[in-house]
N, C-alpha and C positions, 0 to 999 in steps of 0.2 A: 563175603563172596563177591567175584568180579563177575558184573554183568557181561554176558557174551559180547562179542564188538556185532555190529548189525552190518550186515553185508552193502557194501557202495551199490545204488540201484542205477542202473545204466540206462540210458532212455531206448525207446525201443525202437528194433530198428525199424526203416522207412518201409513201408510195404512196397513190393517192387511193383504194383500198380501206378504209384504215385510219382515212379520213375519217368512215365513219359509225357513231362512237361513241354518238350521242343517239336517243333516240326522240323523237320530234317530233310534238305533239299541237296542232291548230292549230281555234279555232272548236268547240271541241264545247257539243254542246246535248242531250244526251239526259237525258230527265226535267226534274232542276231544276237542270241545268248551266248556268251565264249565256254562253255564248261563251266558255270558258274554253281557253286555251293554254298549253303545259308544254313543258318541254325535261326526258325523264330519262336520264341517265345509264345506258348498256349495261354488264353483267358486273358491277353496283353491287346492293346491296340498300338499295332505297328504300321508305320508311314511310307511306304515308297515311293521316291522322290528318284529325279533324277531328270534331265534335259527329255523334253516330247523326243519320241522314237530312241533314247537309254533304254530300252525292255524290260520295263516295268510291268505293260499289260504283259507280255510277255511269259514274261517269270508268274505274275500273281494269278493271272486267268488262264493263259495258255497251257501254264503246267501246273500249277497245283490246284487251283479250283478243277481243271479239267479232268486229270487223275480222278478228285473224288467224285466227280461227275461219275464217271468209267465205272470206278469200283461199284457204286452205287447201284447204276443199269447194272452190273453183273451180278445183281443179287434176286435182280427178278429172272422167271421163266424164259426158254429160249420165246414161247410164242408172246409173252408180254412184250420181250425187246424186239421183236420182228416189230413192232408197231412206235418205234421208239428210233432218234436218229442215232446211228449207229458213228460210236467216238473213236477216233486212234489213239492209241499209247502215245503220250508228251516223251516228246525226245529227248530223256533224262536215264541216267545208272540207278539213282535211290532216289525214293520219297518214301521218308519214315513218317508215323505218329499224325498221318492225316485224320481228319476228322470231316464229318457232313459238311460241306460246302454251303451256303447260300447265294448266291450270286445277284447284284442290285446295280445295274450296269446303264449306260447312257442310252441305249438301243431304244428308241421310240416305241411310244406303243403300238399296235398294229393300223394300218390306217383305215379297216375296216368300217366302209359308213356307219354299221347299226352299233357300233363300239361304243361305249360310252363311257364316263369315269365312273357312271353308278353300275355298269354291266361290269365291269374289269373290276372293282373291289368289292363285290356282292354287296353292297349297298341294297342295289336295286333290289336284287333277290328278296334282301329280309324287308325293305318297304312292300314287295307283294305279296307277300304273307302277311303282314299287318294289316294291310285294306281289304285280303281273302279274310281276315276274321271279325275287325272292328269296322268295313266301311259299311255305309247306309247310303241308300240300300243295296241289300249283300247281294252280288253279280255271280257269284260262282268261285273258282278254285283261283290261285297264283296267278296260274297262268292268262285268266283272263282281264291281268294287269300286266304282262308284257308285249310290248309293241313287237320282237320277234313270233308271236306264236297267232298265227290265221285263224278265225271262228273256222268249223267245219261242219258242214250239215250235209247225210249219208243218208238213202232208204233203198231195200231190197229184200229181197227173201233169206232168210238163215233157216236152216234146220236144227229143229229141237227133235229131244227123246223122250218120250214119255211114256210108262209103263210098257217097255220093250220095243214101242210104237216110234217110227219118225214122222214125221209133221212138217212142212212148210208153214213158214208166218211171217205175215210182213211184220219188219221195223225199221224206226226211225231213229238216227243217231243224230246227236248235237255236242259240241264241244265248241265252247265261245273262248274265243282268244281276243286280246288286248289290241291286236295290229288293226291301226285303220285300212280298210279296203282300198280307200280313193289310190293313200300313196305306200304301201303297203309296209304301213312303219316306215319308211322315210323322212318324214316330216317335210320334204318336197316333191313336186311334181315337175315334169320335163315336159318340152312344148316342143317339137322340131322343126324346124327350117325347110322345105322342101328344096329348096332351093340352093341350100347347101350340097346336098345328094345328089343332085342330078342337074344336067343342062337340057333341057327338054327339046331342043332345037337338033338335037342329034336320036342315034338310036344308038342301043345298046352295042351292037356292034362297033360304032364309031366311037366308042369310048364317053357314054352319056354319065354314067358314074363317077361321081367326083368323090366319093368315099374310098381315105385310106387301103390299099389292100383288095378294094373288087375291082379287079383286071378282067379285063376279059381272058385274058389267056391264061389266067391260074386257075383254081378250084371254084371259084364263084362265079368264073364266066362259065365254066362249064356246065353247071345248075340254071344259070339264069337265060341261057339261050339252048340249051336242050329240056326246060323244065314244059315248054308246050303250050306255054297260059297267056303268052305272047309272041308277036314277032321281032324278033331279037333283030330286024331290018328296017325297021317301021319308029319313025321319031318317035320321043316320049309323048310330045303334045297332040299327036293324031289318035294317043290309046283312048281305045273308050272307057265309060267309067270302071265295068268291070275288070278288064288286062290293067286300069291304073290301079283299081284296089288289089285285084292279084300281085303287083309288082309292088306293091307299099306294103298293107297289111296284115297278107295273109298267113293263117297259122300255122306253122310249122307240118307239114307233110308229107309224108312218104311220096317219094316217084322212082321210077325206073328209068335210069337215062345209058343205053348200051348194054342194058341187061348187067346194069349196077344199081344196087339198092342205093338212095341217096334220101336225104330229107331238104327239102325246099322251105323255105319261110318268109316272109317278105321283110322289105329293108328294113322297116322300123322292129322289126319283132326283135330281127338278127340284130342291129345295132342296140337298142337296148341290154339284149341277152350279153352279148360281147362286150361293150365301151360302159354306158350308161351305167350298169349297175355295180361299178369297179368304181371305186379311189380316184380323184380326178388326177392326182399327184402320184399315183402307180404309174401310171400311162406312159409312152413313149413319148417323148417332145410332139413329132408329128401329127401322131394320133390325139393328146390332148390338144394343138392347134385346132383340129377337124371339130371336138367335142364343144369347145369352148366358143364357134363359129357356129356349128347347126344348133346345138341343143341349149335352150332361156331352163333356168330352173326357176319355180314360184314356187311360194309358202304354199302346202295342201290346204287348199281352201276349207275341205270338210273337219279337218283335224285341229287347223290353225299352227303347220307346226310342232307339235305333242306327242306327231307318229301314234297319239291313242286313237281304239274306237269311242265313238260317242257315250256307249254302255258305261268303260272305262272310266273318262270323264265323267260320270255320273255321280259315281259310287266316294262320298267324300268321309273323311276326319275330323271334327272340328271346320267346316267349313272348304277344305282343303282337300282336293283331288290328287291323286299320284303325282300328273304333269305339275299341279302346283306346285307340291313340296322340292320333284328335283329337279325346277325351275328356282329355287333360293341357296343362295348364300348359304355353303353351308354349314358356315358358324352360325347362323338364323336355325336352321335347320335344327344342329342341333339345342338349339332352344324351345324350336315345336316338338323335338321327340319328347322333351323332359317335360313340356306338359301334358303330356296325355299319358294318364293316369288306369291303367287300367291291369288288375293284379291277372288275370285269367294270359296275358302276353309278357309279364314283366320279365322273364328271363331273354326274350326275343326283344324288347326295349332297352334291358341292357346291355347286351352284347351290340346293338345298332349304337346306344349312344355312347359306349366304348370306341367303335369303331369312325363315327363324326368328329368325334373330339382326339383322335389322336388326328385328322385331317390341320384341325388348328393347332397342335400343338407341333406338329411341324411344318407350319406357315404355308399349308394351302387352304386354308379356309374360307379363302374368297373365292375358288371355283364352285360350283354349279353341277351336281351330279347328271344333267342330260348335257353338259359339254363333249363333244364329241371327243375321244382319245384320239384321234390323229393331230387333231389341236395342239396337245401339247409341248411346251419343250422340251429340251432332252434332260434336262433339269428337274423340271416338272414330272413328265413321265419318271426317272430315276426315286422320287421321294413318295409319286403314288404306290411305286413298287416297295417301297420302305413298310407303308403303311399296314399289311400283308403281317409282319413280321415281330410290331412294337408291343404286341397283347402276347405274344407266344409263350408259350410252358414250357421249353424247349431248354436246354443249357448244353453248352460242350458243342456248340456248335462254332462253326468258320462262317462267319459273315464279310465278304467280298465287295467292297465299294469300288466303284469309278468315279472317283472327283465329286463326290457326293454336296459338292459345295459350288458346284455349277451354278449358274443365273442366281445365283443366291446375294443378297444384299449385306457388307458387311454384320449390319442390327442381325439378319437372319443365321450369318452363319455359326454365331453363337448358341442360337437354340439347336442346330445341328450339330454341335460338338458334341453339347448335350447328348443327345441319341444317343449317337456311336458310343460316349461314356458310361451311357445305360447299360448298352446292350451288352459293352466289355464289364460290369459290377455286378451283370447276371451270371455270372459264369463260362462266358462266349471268347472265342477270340473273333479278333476282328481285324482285318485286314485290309489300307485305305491307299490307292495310290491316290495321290494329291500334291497340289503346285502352289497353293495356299501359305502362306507363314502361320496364319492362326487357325489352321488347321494340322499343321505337321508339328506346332506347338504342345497341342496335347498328347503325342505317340507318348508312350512309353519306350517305345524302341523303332528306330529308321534304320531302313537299308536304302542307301544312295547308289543308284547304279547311274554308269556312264562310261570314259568320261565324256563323249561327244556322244554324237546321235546315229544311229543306223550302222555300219560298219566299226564306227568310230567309237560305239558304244557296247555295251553286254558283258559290263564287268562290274562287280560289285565293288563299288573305290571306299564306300563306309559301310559301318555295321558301330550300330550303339546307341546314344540319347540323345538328345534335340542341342545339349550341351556342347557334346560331343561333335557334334557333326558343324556347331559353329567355330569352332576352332580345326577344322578338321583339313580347311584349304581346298575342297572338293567344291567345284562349279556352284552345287547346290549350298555349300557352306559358305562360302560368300556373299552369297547375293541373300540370305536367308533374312536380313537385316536391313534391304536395300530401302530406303523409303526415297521417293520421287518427291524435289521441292517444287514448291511454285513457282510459276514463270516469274522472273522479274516487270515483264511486261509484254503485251500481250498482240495482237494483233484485231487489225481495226474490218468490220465489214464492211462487205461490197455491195449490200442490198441484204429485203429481209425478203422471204417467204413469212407470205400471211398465211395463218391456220384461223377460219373462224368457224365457231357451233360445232367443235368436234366433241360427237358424241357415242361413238360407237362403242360397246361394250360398255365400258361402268365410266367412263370419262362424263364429266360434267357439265357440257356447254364449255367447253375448253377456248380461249381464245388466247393464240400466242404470235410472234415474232420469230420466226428462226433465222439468224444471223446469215451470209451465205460468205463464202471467201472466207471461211475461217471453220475451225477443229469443234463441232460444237458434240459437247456429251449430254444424252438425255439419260438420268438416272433417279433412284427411287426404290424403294423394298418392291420382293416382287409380288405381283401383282396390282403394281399404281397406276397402271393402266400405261407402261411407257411403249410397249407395242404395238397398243390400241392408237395410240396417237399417231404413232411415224409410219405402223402400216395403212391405218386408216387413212389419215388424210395426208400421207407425203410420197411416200411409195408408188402414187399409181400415176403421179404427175409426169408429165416427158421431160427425159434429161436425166431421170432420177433411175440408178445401177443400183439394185436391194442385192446383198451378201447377206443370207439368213443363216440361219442354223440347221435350217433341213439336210437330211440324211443325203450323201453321194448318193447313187446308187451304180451297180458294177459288178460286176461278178470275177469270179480268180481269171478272165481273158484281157478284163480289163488293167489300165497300168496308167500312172501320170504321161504318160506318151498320147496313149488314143485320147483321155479323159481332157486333157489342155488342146487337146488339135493339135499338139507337137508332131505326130505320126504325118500328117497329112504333106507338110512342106520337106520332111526327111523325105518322103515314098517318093514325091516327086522331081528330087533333088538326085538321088538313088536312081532315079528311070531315066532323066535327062541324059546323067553322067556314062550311062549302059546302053543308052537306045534300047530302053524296052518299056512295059506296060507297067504304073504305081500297082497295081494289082500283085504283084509277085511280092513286093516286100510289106505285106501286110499277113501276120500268121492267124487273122481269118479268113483270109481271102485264098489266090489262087497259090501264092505263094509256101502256103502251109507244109508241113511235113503230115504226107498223107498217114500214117502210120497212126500216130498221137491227132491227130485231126489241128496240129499248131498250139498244142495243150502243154507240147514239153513233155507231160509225164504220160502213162497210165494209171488209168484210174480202175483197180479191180474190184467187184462186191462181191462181198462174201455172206451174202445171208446176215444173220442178226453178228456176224463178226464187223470190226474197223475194216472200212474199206483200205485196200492198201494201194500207195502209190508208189510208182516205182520209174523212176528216169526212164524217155524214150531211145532204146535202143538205138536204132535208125538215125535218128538228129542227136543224138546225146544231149539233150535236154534245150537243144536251139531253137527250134521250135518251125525253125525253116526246110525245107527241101534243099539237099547239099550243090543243086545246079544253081539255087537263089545267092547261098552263099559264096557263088565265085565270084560275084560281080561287086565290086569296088566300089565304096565313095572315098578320094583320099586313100588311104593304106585301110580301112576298117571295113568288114562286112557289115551287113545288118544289123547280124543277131550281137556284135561287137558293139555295135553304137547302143543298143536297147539296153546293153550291160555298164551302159558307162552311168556314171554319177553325176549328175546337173553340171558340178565346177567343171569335171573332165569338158562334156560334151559343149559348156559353154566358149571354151578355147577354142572346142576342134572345128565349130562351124562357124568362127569369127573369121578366119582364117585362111590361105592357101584353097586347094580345089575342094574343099569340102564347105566353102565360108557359103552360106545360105542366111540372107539378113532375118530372111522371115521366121526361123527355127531361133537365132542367136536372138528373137527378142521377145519371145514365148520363157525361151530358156533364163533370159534376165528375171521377169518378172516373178520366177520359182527360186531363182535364188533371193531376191528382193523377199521375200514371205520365210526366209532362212530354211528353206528344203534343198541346198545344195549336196548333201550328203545322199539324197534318194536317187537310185539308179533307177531310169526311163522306164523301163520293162518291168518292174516289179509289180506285183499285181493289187491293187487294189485292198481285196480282202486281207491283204500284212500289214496295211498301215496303221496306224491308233489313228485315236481320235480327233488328238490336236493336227496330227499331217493331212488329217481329210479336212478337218475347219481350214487350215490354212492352203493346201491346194484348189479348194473351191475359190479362196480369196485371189489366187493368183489366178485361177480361168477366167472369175467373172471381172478384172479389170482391165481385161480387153475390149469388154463393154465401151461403147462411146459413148460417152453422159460426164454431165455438167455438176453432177450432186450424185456421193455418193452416200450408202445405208448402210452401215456396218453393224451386224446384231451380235455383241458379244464376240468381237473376236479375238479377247482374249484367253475363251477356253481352250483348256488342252495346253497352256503355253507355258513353259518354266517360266520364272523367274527372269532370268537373263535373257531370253526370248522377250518382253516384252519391252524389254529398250530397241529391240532392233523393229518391232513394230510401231513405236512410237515415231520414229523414223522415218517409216514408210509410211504412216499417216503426214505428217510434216512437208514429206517427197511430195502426196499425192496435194497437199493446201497452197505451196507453194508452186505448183504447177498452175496454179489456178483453179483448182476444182473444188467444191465445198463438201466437208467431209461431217456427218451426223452419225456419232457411235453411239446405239445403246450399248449401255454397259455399268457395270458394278463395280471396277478394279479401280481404286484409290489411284493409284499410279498413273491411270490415263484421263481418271476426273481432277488430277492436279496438274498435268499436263494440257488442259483445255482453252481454250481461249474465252468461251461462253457454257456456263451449266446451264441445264433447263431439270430442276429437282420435280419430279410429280411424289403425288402422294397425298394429308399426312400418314396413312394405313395402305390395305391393299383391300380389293373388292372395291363394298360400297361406302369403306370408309378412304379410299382413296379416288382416283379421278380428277384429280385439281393440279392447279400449278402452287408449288408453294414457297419454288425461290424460282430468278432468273438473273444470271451476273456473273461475273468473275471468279474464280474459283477462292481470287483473296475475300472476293467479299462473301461468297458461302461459309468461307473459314471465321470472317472476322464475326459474322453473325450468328453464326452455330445457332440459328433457329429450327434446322429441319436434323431431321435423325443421319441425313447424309452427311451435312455440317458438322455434328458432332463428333461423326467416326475420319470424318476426312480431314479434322484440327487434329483429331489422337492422332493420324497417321502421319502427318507430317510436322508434328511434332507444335501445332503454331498455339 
């Protein structure tokens, strides 16, 4: 008998869940995207590369992190999202196969004084829970280990019920909080100048106030000479003590001035309440002049600094008080969690020394949990926000990077590949734009947009592997490989700058040479203290122009026109040409198109919907009043010239009746930082990140100074961008001026004349100098961890 034949078993087929592997990007157009469509790959790490301002943020943040942003808030309550910032639709046809977003972006942390790195990654939290259950002696609940939370002591009458009966009874309430009294959680106190506030030889009417803002003829003159408690005619130095302490001190008060309610307070209440207890670095230029002139800060005497109460202080661990512990290192730190031993906390010790140890395992372990968060750099800030993320149960999610490999040290950006590796092995995609070679080395898949920048750009010129795209002949394929040699030889200094005993932050009794009349690079992993050195002790010297890395700041009126002073010699050049007032061609000022308030658009809210903006009728998106726009410079209106592009506008005021020397050399220096492509009037909040680093570097070298400080200005830069800076460094040494770049990028530490390496660690294992010389001699000695990646890099 024939055995039956056994039927061919077919594999089965794919479940249609399993279908959607791709993110599907179809039609986008936001900013300077051309219609641009992507197919990326799910649970993949993919790289976007492409020249600063190619639309990269673009494409990755503006429209598909945004999108799932959107969808997301649309899943709660209208009244949850009414408390929630309300997003527009990304100006795209399709977005298929999105998934949760996470988003880990350059954006500083808040600059809020009482911030800290240990408030921002509940650190701190779980440390006052540990000292509310294990310290001695025991003070009370959490809270009375936070420096935000005031003791409070209450007594009055309440009514009780008892046996159908009501009762009057006195009592007494107490709640002890962490905040010292003296500086209420600050950890400093403010002494004020009187002398800054007032010229006492006049009277208030005669304009005795020398404080920002109190005019006599605006809202505070009107309170302080209708308030009654002086004579607003009478010098300051004839008030007796009382009308002095009414016009300094006194506390906030209701009065009636014309049969208006108003509240009265005295100068120092009101200035505290206003200036003082804000961000020195929020402030208005002006206004922090004023703050930085009246107001000395000192250490709180009572607290020492600690922002704790004394109680707080009290109450220790092993020896060790709250202040103590997020006063260390906290790879220390995490070595005093793991000793204390105590089974009745241990799920609350593990999760704390999970959360320490992922601080070292992505190379901040040399900061200090009471470092304040505005401290940070954007670097720094971008990998506290990492740390948030590296413990999560989480999979299938979109994790969103910005350059995640900013301030970061070659040695360093290894261990970050790392991560991102992780986080794509967990089942994650991950999505990184970055200007790095040994970063975009690991994608699994690059999308190169470009080919130029801003107008020039918003096209996807590759799609494929790291392979791929080196053969590919696209801006970023070329240069992908680029390695900068050493100079053949070098140049000689003109003097040193002495550094001696610098010691600020974890530096060691530093004593250095810094070369002048020549390119010198201070570099080192981060946290070797090379900030501490050039801000401490060289930055405040005169002569010396600091280009940091601090955030612009600008709102969508703002544009590279107002932000450089570019605006100010056009308005004037514009009013000459006209016989009329600079005021007209400024769309904040009187010039504005009343309609749109010189906004260009309308802005409508819609409740928990996208506000919607919609071009201004009236101006068609000019932004001027249509009688501004008749008036000529040359053949161009105003709103013509705001629309032109650096190269245009650099022509058109060299030149003919529109040539203005003072605009044409504003306009050099922005092309000189390679922003020729950015049209004047575009507003601020469009630009990425590398066009704000580098338009800061084109305003601040207007600066008159002898020495300049450049912190990292190679973030944000492609590749090919950073030969055209090496250049302009070059420009600037050759002109005579000494140029000091911190910095990380191989390219411009082999381009140096003089390295200064700190290190060998970061924190307290760092702080020293541990090379100083030629960049051949860094190379030929490969004693320090910069030497050894800076010989790999150039191949020696």
């Amino acid at each position: 008998m024939s055995k039956p034949k056994k039927a061919a078993t077919r594999p089965p087929a794919p479940h249609a869940a399993d279908s959607h592997d791709l993110i599907r990007v179809q039609g986008a157009r936001e900013n300077n995207l051309k219609d641009v469509s992507v197919e990326i790959p799910k649970r993949r790490l993919t790289a976007f590369t492409g020249v600063s301002g190619s639309g990269k943020s673009s494409l990755v943040f503006s429209t598909i992190a945004a999108e799932s942003q959107r969808m997301i808030n649309e899943t709660y309550s209208a009244f949850v999202q009414g408390f929630m910032p309300s997003l527009a639709r990304p100006d795209v046809d399709l977005l298929e196969g999105l998934t949760t977003a996470i988003i880990v972006d350059q954006e500083r942390m808040g600059a809020n004084p009482r911030s800290t790195v240990g408030t921002a990654t509940d650190a701190n939290a779980m440390l006052r829970i540990l000292f509310s259950r294990l310290g001695k002696p025991h003070i009370g609940s959490p809270n009375a280990y936070s420096f935000n939370v005031p003791s409070v002591k209450a007594s009055g009458a309440i009514t009780v019920e008892r046996g159908g009966k009501t009762k009057a009874e006195k009592a007494t309430f107490f709640r002890l909080g962490g905040m010292c009294p003296r500086c209420e959680g600050m950890g400093s106190v403010n002494d004020i100048d009187l002398t800054a506030l007032y010229d006492d030889s006049k009277s208030l009417n005669e304009g005795a106030l020398t404080i920002p803002g109190y005019s006599m003829d605006g809202w505070y003159g009107r309170i302080y000479r209708g308030c009654g408690y002086f004579d607003p005619d009478k010098p300051i130095r004839k008030f007796t003590k009382r009308e002095l302490h009414d016009l300094l001190y006194k506390e906030p008060t209701r009065i009636k001035i014309d049969g208006t309610n108003l509240t009265y307070a005295g100068l120092i209440p009101q200035i505290q309440k206003s200036y003082l207890s804000k961000d020195i670095d929020s402030l208005q230029p002006h206004i922090r002049a004023f703050v930085e002139r009246a107001a000395t800060f000192t250490t709180c005497p009572d607290c020492g600094g600690t922002r704790l109460s004394k109680e707080a202080l009290s109450s220790k661990i092993k020896g060790k008080n709250i202040a103590d512990v997020c006063a260390m290192q906290i790879s220390d730190l995490a070595g005093w969690v793991r000793s204390v031993k105590e089974p009745s906390v241990a799920p609350l010790l593990a999760k704390l020394q999970h959360l320490l140890d992922s601080f070292t395992e992505i190379g901040l372990g040399y900061l200090s949990l009471d470092r304040p968060a505005g401290t940070l750099s954007g670097g720094e800030a971008q990998r506290t926000k990492m740390i948030r993320h590296l413990g999560s149960s989480l999979t299938d999610v979109t994790y969103v990077f910005d350059e995640p490999t900013i301030g970061l040290h070659p040695h360093d950006i290894e261990r970050m590949n790392n991560l991102l590796l992780q986080l794509r092995d967990k089942g994650n995609t991950v999505l990184v734009v970055e200007h790095k070679p040994e970063a975009i080395a690991i994608a699994d898949h690059v999308v190169d947009l470009g080919p130029g920048a801003g107008t020039a750009g918003g096209e996807v010129v590759f799609e494929g592997t790291v392979d791929g795209l080196r053969t590919s002949g696209t801006l970023t394929g070329k240069h992908l490989d680029d390695r900068a040699s050493l100079k053949p030889s070098v140049r000689a200094s003109s003097g040193v700058l002495k550094v001696r005993g610098a010691d600020a932050h974890n530096l060691q009794d530093v004593d250095v040479d810094i070369p002048l009349g020549v390119l010198v690079v201070v570099t080192g992993v981060a946290g070797s203290g090379k900030s501490s050195l050039i801000h401490g002790s060289v930055a405040d010297q005169h002569g010396v122009v600091v280009i940091d890395q601090g955030a612009i700041r600008g709102s969508r009126r703002s544009n590279p026109a107002t932000y450089t002073g570019l605006l100010d010699p056009i308005r004037k050049a514009f009013a000459k040409a006209n016989g009329v007032k600079p005021a007209l061609f400024s769309s904040n000022s009187e010039g504005a198109c009343p309609t749109c308030n010189g906004a260009g658009v309308i802005y409508t809210e819609l409740g928990v919907m996208a506000t919607v903006e919609s071009t201004c009728e009236d101006c068609e998106g000019k932004r001027f009043q249509p009688a501004v726009l008749e008036y000529k410079l040359g053949d161009r209106d105003i709103s013509e010239v705001l629309s032109m592009p650096v190269i245009e506008a650099l022509e058109y005021f060299s030149e003919g009746e529109a040539r203005t020397p003072a605009a044409h050399k504003i306009l050099d220096r922005l092309a000189d930082v390679g922003l020729g492509y950015l049209t004047l009037g575009q507003p601020l909040t469009t630009l990425s990140g590398g066009e704000r680093q580098r338009l800061k570097l084109a305003a601040q070298m207007a600066d008159k100074g002898d020495i300049y400080v450049l912190d990292e200005p190679t973030t944000g830069l492609h590749l090919a961008d950073v030969e055209q800076l090496l250049g302009l460094l070059d420009r600037l040494v050759d002109s005579g001026k000494s140029v000091i770049v911190i910095e990380h990028h191989q390219a411009v530490m082999a381009h140096a004349d003089w390295i200064i390496d700190l290190g060998p660690g970061a924190g307290h294992d760092g702080g020293r100098i541990v090379f100083e010389g030629t960049p051949a001699d860094l190379v030929a000695a490969r004693s320090t961890l910069t030497g050894q990646h800076l010989a790999g890099y150039v191949g020696g």
